[in-house]
C-alpha positions as a Markdown table, in Angstrom:
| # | Residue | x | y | z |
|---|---|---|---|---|
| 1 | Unk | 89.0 | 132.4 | -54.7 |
| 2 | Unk | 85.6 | 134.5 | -54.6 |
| 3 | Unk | 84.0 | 133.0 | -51.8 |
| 4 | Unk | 87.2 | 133.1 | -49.8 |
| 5 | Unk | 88.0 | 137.0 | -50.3 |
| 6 | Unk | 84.1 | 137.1 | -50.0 |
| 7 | Unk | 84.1 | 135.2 | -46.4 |
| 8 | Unk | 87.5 | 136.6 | -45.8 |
| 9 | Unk | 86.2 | 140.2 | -46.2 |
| 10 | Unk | 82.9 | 139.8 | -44.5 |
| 11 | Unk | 82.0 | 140.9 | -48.1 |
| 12 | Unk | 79.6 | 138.2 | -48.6 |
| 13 | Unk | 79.4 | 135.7 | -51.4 |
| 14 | Unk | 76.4 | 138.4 | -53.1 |
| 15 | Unk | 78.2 | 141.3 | -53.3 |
| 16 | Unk | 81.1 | 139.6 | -54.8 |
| 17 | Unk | 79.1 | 138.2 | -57.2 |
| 18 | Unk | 77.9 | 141.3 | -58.1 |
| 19 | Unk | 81.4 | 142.8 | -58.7 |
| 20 | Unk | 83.0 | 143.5 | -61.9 |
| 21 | Unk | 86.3 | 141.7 | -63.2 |
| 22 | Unk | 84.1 | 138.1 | -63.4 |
| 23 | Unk | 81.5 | 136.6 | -65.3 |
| 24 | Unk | 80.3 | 134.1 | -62.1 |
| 25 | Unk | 77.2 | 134.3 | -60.5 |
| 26 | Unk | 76.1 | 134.0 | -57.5 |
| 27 | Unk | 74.2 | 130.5 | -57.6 |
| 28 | Unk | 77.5 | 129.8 | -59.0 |
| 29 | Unk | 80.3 | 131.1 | -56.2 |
| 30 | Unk | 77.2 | 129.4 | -53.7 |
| 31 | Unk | 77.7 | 125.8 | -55.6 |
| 32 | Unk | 81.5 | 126.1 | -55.5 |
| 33 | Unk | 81.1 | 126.9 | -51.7 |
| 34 | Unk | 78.8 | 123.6 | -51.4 |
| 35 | Unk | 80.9 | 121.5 | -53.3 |
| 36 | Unk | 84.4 | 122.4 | -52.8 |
| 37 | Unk | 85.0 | 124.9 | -49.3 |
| 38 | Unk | 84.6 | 121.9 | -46.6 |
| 39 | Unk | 85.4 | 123.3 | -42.8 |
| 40 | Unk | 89.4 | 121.2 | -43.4 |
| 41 | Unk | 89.7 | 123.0 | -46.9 |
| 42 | Unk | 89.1 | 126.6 | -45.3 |
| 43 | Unk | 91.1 | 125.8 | -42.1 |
| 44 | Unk | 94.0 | 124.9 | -44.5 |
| 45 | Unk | 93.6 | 128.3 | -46.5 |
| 46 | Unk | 93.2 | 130.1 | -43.4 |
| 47 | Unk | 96.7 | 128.9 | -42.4 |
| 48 | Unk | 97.8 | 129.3 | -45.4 |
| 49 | Unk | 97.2 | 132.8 | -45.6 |
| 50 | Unk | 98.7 | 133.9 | -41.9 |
| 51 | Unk | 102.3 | 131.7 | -43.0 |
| 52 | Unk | 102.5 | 133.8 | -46.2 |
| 53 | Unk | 101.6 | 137.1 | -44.5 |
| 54 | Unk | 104.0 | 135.8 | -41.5 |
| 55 | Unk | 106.6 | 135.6 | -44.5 |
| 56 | Unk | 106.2 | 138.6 | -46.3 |
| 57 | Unk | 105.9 | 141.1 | -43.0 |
| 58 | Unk | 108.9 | 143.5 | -42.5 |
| 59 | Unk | 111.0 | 143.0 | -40.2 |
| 60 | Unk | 112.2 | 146.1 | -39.7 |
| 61 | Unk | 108.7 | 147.0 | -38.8 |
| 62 | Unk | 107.6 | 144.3 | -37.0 |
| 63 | Unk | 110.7 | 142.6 | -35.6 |
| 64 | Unk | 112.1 | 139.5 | -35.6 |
| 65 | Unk | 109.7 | 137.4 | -33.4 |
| 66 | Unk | 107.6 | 134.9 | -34.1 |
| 67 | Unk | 104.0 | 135.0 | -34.2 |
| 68 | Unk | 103.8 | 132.7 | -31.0 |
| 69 | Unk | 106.3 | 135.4 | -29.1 |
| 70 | Unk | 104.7 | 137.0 | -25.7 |
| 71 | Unk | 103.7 | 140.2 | -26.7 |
| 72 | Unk | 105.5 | 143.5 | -26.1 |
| 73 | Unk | 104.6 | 146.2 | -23.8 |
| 74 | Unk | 102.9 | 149.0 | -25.7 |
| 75 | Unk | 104.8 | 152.0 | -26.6 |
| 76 | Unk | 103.2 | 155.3 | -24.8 |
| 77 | Unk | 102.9 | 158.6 | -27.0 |
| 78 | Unk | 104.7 | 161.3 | -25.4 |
| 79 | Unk | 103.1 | 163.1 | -23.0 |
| 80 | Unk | 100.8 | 160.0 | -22.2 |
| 81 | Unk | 100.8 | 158.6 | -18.8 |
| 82 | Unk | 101.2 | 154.5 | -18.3 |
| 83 | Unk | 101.3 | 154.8 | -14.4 |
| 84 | Unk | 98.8 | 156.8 | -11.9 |
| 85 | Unk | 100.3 | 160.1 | -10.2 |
| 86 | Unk | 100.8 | 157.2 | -7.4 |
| 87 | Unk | 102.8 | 155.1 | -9.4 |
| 88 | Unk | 100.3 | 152.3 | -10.0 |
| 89 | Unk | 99.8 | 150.9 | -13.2 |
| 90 | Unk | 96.6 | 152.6 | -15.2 |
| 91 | Unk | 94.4 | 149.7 | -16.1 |
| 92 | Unk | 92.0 | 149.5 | -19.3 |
| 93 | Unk | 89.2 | 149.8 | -16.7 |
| 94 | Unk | 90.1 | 152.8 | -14.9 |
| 95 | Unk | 90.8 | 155.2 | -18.4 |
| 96 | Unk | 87.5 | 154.0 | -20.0 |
């Protein structure tokens, strides 16, 4: 579970290793990586992790769709303009 929060994170397996709440060391977390965290295991954890925070997110908050749903148009702050005074959409390119 340390080398995945530490790879999950970005953390790294070092500085997790040299947090509190564990007595493993680094060489340690590294020979678990080696031996047990194949490319299959971590894909397998990876989709793990998105079903159970798929299953846990609020719906209220986040509707009812499912992940795989087209996305939906962005909700504009008032006073924020989606269209040119012409009427033309406002692309990424043209506010940056």
């Amino acid at each position: 579970m340390l080398v995945i929060y530490g790879y999950g994170t970005n953390t790294g397996i070092r500085a997790v290793a040299a947090g509190h709440g564990h007595t493993h060391s680094e060489e340690q977390l590294r020979y678990a990586r080696r031996r047990y965290l194949t490319r299959e295991a971590a894909e397998q954890i990876a989709i793990g992790i998105a079903n159970a925070t798929f299953a846990a997110r609020r719906r209220s908050l986040w509707g009812a769709g499912s992940p795989r749903s087209p996305p939906t148009p962005p909700i504009s702050a008032p006073g924020t303009r989606t269209s040119s005074p012409s009427g033309t959409p406002v692309t990424a390119a043209a506010v940056f």
